[in-house]
PATI-858495 format. One record per residue: residue in one letter; x, y, z of N, C-alpha, C in turn. Coordinates in Angstrom, 2 decimals. Example, Ala and Ser with C-alpha at 12.3 -4.5 7.8 and 13.67 -1.06 7.14 Angstrom:
<atom><code>A</code><n_X>13.19</n_X><n_Y>-5.69</n_Y><n_Z>7.80</n_Z><ca_X>12.30</ca_X><ca_Y>-4.50</ca_Y><ca_Z>7.80</ca_Z><c_X>13.20</c_X><c_Y>-3.30</c_Y><c_Z>7.80</c_Z></atom>
<atom><code>S</code><n_X>12.85</n_X><n_Y>-2.25</n_Y><n_Z>7.08</n_Z><ca_X>13.67</ca_X><ca_Y>-1.06</ca_Y><ca_Z>7.14</ca_Z><c_X>12.90</c_X><c_Y>0.03</c_Y><c_Z>7.87</c_Z></atom>
//
This chain:
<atom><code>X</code><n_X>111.93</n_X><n_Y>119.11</n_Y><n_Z>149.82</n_Z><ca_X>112.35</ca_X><ca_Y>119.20</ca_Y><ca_Z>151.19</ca_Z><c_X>113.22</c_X><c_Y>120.43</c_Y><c_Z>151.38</c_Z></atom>
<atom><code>X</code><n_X>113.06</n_X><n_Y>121.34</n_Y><n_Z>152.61</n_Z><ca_X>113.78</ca_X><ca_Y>121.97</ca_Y><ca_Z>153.07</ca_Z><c_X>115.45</c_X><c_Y>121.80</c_Y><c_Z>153.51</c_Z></atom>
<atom><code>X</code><n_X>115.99</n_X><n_Y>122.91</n_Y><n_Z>153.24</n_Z><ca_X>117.88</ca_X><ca_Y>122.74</ca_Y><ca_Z>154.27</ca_Z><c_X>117.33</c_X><c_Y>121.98</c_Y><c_Z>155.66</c_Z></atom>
<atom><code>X</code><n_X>116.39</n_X><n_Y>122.81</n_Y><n_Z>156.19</n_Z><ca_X>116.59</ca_X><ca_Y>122.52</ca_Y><ca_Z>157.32</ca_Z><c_X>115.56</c_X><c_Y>121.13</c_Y><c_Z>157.96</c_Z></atom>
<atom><code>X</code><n_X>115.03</n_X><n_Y>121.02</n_Y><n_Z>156.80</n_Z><ca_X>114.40</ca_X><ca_Y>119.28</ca_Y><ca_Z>157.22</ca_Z><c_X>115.63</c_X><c_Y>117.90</c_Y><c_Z>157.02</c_Z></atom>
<atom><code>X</code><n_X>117.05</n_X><n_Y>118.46</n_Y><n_Z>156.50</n_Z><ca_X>117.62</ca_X><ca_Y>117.60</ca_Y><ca_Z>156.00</ca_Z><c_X>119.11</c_X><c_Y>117.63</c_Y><c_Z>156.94</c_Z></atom>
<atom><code>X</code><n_X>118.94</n_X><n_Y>118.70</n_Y><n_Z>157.79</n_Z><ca_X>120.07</ca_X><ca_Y>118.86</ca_Y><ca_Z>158.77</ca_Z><c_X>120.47</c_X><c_Y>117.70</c_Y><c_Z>159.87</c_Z></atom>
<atom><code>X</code><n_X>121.61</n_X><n_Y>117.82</n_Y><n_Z>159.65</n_Z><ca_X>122.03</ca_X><ca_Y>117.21</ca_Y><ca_Z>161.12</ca_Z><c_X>121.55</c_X><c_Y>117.38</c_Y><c_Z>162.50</c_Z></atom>
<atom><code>X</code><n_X>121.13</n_X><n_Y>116.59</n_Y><n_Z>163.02</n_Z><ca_X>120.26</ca_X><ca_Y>116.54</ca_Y><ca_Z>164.50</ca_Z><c_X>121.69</c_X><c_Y>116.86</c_Y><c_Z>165.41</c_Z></atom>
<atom><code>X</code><n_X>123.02</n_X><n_Y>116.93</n_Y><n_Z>165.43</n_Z><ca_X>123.52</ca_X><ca_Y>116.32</ca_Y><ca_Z>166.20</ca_Z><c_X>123.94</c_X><c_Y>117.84</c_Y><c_Z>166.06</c_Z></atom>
<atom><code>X</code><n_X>124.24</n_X><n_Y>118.65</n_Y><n_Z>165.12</n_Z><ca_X>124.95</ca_X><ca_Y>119.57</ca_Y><ca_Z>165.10</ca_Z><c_X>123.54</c_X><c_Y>120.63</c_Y><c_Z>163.92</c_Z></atom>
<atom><code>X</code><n_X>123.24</n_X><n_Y>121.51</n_Y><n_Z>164.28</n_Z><ca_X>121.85</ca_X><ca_Y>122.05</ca_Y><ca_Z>163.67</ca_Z><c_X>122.20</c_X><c_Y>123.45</c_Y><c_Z>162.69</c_Z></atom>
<atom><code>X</code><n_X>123.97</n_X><n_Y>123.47</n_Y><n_Z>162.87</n_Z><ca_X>124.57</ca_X><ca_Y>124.39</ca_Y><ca_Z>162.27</ca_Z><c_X>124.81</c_X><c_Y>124.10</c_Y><c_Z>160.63</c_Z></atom>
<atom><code>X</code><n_X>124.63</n_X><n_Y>122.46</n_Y><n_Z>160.52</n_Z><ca_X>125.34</ca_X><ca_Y>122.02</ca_Y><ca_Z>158.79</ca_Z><c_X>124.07</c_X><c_Y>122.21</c_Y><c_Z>158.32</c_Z></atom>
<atom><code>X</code><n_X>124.57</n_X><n_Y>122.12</n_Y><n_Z>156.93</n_Z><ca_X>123.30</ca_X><ca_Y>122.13</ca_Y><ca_Z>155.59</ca_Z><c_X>123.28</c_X><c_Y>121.01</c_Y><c_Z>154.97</c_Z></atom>
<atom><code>X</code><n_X>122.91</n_X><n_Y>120.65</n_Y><n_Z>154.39</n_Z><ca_X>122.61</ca_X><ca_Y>119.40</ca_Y><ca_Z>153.32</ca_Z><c_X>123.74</c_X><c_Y>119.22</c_Y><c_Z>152.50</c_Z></atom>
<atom><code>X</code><n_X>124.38</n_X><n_Y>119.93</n_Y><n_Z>152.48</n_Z><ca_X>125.86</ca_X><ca_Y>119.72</ca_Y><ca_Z>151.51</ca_Z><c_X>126.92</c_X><c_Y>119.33</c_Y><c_Z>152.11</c_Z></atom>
<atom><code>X</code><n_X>126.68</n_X><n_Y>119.93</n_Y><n_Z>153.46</n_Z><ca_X>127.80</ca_X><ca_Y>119.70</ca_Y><ca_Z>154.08</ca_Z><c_X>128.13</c_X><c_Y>118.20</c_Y><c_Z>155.10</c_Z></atom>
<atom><code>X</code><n_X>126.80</n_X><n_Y>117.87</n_Y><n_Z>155.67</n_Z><ca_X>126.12</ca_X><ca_Y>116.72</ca_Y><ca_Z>155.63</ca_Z><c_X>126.73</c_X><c_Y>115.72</c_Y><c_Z>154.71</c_Z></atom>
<atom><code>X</code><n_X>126.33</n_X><n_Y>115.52</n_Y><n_Z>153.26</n_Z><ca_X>126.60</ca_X><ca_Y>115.22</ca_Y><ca_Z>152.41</ca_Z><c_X>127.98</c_X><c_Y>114.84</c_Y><c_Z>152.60</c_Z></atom>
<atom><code>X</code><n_X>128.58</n_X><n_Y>116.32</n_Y><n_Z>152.22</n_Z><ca_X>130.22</ca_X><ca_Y>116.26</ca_Y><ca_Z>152.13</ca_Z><c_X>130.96</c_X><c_Y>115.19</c_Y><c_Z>153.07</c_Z></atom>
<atom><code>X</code><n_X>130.14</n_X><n_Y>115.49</n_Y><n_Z>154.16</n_Z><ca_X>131.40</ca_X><ca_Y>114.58</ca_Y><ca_Z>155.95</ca_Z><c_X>130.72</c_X><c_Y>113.19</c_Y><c_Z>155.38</c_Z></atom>
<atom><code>X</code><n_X>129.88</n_X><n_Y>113.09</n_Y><n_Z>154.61</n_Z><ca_X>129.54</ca_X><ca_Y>111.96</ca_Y><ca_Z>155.14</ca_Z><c_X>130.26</c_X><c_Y>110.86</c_Y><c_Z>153.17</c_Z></atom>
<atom><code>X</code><n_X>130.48</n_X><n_Y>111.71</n_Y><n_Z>152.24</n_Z><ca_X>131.78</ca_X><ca_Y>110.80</ca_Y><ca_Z>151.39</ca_Z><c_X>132.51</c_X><c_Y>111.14</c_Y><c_Z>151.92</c_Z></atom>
<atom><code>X</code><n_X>133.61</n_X><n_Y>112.07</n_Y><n_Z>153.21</n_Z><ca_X>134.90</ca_X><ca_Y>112.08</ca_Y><ca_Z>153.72</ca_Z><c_X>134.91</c_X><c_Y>111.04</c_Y><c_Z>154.19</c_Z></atom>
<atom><code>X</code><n_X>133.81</n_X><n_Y>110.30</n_Y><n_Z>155.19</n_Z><ca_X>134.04</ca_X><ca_Y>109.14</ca_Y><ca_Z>155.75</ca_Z><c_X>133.64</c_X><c_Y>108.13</c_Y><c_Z>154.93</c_Z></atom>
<atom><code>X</code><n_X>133.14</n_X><n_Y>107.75</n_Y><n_Z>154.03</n_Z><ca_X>133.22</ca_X><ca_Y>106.96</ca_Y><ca_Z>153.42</ca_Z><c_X>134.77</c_X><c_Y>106.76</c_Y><c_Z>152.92</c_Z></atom>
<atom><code>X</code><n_X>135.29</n_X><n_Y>107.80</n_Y><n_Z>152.08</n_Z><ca_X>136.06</ca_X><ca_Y>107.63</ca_Y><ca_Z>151.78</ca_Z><c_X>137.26</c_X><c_Y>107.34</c_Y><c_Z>152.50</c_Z></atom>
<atom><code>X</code><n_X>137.42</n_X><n_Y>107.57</n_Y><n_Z>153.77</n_Z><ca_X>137.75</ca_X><ca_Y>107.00</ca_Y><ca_Z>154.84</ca_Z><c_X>138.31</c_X><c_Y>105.83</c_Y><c_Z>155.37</c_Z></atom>
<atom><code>X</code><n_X>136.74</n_X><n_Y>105.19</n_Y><n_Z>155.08</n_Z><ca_X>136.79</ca_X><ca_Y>104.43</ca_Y><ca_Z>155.54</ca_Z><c_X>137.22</c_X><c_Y>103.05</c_Y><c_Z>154.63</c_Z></atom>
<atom><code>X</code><n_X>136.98</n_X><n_Y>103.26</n_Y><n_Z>153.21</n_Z><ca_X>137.47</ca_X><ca_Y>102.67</ca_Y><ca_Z>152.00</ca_Z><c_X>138.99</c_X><c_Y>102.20</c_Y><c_Z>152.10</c_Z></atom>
<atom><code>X</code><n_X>139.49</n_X><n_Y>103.68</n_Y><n_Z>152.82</n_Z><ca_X>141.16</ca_X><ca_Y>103.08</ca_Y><ca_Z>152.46</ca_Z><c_X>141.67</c_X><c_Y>102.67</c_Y><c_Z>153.28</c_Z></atom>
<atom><code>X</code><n_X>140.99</n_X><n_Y>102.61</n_Y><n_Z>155.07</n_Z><ca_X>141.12</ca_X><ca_Y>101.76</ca_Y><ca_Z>155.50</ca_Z><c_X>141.28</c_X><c_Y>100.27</c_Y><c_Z>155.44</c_Z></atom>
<atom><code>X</code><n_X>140.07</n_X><n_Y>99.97</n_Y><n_Z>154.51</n_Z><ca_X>140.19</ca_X><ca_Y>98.89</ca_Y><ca_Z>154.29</ca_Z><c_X>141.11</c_X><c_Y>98.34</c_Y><c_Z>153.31</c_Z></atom>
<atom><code>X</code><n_X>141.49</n_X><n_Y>99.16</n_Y><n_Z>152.40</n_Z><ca_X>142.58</ca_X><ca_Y>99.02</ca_Y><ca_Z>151.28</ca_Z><c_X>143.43</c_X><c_Y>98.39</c_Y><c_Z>152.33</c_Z></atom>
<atom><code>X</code><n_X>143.90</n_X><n_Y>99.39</n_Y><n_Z>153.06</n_Z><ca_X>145.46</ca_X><ca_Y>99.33</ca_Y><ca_Z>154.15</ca_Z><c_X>145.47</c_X><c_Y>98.08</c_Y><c_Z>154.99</c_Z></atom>
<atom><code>X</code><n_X>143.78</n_X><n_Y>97.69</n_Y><n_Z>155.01</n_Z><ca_X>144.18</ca_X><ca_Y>97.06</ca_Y><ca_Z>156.27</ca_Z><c_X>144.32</c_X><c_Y>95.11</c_Y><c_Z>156.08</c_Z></atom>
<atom><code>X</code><n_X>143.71</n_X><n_Y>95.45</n_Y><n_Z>154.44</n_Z><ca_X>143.76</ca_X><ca_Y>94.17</ca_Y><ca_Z>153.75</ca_Z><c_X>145.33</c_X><c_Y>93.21</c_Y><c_Z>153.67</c_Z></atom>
<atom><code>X</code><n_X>145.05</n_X><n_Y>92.10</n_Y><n_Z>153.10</n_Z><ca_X>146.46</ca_X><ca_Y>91.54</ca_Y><ca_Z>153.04</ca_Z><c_X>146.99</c_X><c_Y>91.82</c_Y><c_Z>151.45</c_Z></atom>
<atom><code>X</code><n_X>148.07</n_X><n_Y>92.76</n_Y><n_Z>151.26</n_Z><ca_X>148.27</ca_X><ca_Y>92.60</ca_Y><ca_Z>149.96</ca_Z><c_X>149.67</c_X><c_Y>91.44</c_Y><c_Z>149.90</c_Z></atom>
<atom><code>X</code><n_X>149.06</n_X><n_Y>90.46</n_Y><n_Z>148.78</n_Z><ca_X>149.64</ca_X><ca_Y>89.29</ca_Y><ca_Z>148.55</ca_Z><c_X>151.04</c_X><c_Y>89.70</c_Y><c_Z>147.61</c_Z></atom>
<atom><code>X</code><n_X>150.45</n_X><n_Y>90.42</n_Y><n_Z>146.62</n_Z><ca_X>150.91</ca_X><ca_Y>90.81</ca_Y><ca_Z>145.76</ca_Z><c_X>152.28</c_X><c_Y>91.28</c_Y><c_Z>145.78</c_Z></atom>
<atom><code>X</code><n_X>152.93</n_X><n_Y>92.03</n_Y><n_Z>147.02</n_Z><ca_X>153.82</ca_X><ca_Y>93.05</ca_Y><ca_Z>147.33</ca_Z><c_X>155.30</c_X><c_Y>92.58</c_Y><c_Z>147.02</c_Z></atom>
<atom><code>X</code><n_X>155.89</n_X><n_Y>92.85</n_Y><n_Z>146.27</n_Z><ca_X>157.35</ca_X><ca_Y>92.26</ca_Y><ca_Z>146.05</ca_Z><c_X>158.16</c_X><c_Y>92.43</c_Y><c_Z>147.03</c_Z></atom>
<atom><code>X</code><n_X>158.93</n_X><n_Y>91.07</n_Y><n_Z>147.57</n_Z><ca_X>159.83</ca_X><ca_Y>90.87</ca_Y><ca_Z>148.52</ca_Z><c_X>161.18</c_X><c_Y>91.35</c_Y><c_Z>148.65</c_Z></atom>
<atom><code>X</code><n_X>161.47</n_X><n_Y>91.06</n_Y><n_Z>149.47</n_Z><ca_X>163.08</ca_X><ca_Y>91.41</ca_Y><ca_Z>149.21</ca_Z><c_X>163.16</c_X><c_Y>93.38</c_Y><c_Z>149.61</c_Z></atom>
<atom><code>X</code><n_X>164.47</n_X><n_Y>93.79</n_Y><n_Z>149.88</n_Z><ca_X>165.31</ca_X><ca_Y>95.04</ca_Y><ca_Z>150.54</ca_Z><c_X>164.78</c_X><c_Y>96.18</c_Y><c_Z>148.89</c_Z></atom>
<atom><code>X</code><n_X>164.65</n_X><n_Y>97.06</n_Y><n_Z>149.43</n_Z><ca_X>164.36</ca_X><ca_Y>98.26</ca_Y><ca_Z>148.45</ca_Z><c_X>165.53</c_X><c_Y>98.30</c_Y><c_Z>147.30</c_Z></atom>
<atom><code>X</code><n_X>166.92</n_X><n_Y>98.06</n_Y><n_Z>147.55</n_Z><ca_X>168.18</ca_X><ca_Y>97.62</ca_Y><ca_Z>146.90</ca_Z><c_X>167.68</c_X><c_Y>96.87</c_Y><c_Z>145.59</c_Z></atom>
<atom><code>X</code><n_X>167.23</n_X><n_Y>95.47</n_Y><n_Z>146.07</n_Z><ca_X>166.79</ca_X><ca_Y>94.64</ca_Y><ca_Z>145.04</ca_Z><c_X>166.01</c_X><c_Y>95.37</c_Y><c_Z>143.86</c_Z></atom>
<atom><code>X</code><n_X>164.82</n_X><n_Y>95.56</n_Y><n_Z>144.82</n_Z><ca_X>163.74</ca_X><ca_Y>96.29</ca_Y><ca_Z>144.13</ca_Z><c_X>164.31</c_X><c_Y>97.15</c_Y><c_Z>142.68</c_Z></atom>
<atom><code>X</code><n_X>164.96</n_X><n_Y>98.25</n_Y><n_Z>143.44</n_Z><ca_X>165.59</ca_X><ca_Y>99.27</ca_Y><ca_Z>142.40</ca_Z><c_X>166.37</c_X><c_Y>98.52</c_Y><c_Z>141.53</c_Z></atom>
<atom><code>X</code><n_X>167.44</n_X><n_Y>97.29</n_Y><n_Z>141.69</n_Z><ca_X>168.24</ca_X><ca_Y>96.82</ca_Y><ca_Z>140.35</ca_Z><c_X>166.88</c_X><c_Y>96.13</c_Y><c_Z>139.60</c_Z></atom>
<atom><code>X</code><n_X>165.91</n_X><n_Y>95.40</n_Y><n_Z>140.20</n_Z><ca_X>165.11</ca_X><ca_Y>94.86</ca_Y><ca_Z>138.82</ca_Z><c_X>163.97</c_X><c_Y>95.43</c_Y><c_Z>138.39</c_Z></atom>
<atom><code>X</code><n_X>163.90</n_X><n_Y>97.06</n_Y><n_Z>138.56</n_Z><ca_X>163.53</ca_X><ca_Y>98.20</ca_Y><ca_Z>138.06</ca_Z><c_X>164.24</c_X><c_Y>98.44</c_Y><c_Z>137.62</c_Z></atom>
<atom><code>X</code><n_X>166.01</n_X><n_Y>98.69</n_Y><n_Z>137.31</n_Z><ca_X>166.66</ca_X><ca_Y>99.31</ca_Y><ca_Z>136.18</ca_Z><c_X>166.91</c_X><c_Y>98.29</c_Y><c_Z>135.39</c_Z></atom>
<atom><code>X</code><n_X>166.93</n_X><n_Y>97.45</n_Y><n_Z>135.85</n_Z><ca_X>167.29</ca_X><ca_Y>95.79</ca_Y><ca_Z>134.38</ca_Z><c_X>165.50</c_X><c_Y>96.05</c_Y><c_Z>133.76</c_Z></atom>
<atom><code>X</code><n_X>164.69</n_X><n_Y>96.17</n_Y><n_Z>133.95</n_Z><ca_X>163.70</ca_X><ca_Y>96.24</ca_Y><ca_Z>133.52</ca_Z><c_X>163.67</c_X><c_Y>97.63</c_Y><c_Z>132.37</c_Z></atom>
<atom><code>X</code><n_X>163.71</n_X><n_Y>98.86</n_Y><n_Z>132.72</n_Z><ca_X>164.02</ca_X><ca_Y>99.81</ca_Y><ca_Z>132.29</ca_Z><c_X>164.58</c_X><c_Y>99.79</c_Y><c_Z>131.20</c_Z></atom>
<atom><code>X</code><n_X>166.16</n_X><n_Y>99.61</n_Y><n_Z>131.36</n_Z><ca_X>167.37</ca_X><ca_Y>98.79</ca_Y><ca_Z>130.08</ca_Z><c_X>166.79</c_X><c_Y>98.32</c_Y><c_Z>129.40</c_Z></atom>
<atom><code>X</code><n_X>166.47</n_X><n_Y>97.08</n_Y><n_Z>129.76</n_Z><ca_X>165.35</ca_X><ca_Y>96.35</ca_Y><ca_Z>128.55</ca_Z><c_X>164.50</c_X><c_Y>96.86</c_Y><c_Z>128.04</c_Z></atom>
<atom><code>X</code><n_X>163.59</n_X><n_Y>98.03</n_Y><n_Z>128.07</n_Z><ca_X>162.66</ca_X><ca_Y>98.34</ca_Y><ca_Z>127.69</ca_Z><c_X>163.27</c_X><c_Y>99.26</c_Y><c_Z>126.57</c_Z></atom>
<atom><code>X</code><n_X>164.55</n_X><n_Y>100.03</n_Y><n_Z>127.13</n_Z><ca_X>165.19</ca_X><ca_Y>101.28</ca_Y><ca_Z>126.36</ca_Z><c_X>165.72</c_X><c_Y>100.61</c_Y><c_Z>125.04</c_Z></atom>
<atom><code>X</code><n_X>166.41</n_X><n_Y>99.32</n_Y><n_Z>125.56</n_Z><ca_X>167.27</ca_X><ca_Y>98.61</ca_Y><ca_Z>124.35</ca_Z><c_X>166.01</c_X><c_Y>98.30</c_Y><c_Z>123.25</c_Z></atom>
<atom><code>X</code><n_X>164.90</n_X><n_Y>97.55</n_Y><n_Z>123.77</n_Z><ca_X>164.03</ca_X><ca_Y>97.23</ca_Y><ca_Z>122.89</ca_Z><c_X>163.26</c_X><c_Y>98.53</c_Y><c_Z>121.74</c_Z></atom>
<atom><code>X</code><n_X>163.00</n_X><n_Y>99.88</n_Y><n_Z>122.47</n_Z><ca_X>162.99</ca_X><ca_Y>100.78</ca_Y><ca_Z>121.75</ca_Z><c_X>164.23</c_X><c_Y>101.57</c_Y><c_Z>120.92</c_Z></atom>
<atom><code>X</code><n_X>165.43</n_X><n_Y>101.29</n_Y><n_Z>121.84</n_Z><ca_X>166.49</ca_X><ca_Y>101.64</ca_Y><ca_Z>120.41</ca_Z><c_X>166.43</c_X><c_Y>100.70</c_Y><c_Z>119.43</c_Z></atom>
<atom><code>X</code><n_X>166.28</n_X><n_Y>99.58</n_Y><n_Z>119.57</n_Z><ca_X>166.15</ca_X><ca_Y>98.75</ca_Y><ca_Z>118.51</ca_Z><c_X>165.17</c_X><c_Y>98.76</c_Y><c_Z>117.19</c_Z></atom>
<atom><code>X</code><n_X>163.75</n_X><n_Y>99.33</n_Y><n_Z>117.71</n_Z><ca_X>162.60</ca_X><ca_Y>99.70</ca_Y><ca_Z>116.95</ca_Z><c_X>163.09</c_X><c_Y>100.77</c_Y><c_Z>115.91</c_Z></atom>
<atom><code>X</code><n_X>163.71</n_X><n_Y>101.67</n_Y><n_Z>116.79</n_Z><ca_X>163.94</ca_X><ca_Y>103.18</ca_Y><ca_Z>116.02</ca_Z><c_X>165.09</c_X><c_Y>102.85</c_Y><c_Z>115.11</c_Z></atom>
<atom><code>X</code><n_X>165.94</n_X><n_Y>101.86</n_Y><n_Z>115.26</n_Z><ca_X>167.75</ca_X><ca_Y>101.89</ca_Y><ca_Z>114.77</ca_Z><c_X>166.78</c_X><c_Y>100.76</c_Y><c_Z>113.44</c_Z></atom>
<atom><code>X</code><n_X>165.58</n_X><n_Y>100.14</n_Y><n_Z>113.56</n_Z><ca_X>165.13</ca_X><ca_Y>99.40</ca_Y><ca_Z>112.14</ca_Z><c_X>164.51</c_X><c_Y>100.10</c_Y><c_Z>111.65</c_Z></atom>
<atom><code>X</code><n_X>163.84</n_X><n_Y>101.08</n_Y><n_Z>111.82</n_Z><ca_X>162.77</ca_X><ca_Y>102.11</ca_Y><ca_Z>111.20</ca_Z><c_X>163.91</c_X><c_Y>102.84</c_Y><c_Z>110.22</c_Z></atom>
<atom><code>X</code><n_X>164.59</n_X><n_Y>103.56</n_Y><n_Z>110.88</n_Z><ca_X>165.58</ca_X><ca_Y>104.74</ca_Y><ca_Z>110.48</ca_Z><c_X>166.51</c_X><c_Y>103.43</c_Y><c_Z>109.12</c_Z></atom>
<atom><code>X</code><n_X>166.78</n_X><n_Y>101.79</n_Y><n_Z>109.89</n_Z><ca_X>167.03</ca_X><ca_Y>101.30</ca_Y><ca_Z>108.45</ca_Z><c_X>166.30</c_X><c_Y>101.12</c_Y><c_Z>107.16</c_Z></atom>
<atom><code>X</code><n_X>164.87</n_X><n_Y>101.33</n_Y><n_Z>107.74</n_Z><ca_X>164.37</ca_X><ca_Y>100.65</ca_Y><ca_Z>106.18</ca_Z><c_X>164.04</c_X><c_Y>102.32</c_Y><c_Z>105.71</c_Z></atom>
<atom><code>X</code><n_X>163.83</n_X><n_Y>103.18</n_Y><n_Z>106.38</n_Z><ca_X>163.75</ca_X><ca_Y>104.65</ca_Y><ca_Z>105.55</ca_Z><c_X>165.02</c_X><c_Y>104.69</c_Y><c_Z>104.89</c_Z></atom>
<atom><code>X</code><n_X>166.35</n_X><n_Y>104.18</n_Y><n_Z>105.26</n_Z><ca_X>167.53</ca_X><ca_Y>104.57</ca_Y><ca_Z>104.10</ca_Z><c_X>167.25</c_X><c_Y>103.84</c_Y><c_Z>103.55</c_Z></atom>
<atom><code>X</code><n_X>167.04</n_X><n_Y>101.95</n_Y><n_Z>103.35</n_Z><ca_X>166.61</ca_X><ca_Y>100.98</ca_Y><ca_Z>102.40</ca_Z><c_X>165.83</c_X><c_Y>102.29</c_Y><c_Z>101.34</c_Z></atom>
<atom><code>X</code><n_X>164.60</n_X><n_Y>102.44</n_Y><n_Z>101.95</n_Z><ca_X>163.55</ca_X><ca_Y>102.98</ca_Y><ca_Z>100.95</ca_Z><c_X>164.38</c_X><c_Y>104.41</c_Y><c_Z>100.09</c_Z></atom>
<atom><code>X</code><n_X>164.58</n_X><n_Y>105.12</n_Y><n_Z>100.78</n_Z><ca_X>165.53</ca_X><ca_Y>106.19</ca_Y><ca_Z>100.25</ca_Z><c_X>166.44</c_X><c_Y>106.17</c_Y><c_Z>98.89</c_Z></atom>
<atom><code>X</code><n_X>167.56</n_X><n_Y>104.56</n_Y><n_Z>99.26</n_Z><ca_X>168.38</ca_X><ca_Y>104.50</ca_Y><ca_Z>98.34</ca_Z><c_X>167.50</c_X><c_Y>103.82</c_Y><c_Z>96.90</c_Z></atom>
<atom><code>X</code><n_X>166.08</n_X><n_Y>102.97</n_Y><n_Z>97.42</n_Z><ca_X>165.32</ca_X><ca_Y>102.37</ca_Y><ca_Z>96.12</ca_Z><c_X>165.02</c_X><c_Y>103.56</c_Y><c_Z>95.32</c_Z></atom>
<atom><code>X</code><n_X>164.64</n_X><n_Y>104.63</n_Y><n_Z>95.82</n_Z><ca_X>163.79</ca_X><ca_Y>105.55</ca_Y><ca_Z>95.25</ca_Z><c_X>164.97</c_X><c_Y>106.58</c_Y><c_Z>94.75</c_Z></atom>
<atom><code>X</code><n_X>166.21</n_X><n_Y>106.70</n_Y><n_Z>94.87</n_Z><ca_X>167.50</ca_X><ca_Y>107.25</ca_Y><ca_Z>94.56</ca_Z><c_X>167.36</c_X><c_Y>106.65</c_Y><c_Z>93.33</c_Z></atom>
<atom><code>X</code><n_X>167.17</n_X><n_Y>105.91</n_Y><n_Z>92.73</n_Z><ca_X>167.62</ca_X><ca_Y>105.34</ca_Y><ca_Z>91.03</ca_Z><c_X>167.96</c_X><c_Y>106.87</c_Y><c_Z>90.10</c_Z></atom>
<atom><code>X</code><n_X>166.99</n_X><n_Y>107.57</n_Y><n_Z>90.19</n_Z><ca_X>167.13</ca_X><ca_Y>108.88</ca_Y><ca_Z>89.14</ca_Z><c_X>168.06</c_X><c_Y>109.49</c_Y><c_Z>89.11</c_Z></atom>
<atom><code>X</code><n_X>168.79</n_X><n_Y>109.43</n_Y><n_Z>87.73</n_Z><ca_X>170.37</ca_X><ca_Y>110.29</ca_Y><ca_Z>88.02</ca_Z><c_X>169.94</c_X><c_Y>111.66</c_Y><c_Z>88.44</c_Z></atom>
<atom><code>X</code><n_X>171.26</n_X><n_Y>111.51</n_Y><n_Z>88.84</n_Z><ca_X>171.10</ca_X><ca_Y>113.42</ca_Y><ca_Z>89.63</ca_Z><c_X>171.72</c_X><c_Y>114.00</c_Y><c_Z>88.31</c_Z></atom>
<atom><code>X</code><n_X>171.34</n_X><n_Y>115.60</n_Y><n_Z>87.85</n_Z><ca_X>171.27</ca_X><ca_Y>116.21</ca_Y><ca_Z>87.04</ca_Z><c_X>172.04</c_X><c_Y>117.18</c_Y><c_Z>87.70</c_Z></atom>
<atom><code>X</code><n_X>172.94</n_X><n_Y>118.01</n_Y><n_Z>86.76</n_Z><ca_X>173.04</ca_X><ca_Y>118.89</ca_Y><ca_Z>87.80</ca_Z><c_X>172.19</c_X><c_Y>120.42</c_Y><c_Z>86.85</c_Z></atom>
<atom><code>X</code><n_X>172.12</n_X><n_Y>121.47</n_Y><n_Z>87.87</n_Z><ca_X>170.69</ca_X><ca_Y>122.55</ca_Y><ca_Z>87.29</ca_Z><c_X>171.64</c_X><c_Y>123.58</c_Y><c_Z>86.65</c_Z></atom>
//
């Protein structure tokens, strides 16, 4: 098929791409319309205030739980360190 068997009747200036193109803009469009216009159930309640303290109590917790990972790692590398220390030191 030709550009111009595939043109817009309404406007005789577009091409097939462009066609194309307007026509996922409105799809896409029209998609998030419907996103928006849906009921989200989901949405946490309460003043933006709230929100932000049980986003930083969340946070904290997450930080403490990774200092904690790293503060046992870094222990058992000295554990392992001092096992493998047995060999007197010499001096050269």
């Amino acid at each position: 098929m030709s550009e111009t068997a595939t043109q817009d009747t309404k406007n005789p200036n577009l091409t097939a791409a462009s066609v194309a193109d307007k026509a996922a803009r409105d799809a896409a469009i029209k998609e998030a319309d419907n996103f928006f216009k849906a009921d989200i159930k989901d949405a946490p309640q309460g003043n933006p205030s709230d929100l932000f303290k049980k986003f930083a109590a969340k946070m904290n917790q997450d930080s403490a739980e990774q200092r904690d990972q790293i503060d046992a790692s870094k222990e058992a590398r000295v554990v392992e360190e001092s096992i493998n220390d047995d060999e007197p030191k010499v001096k050269a």
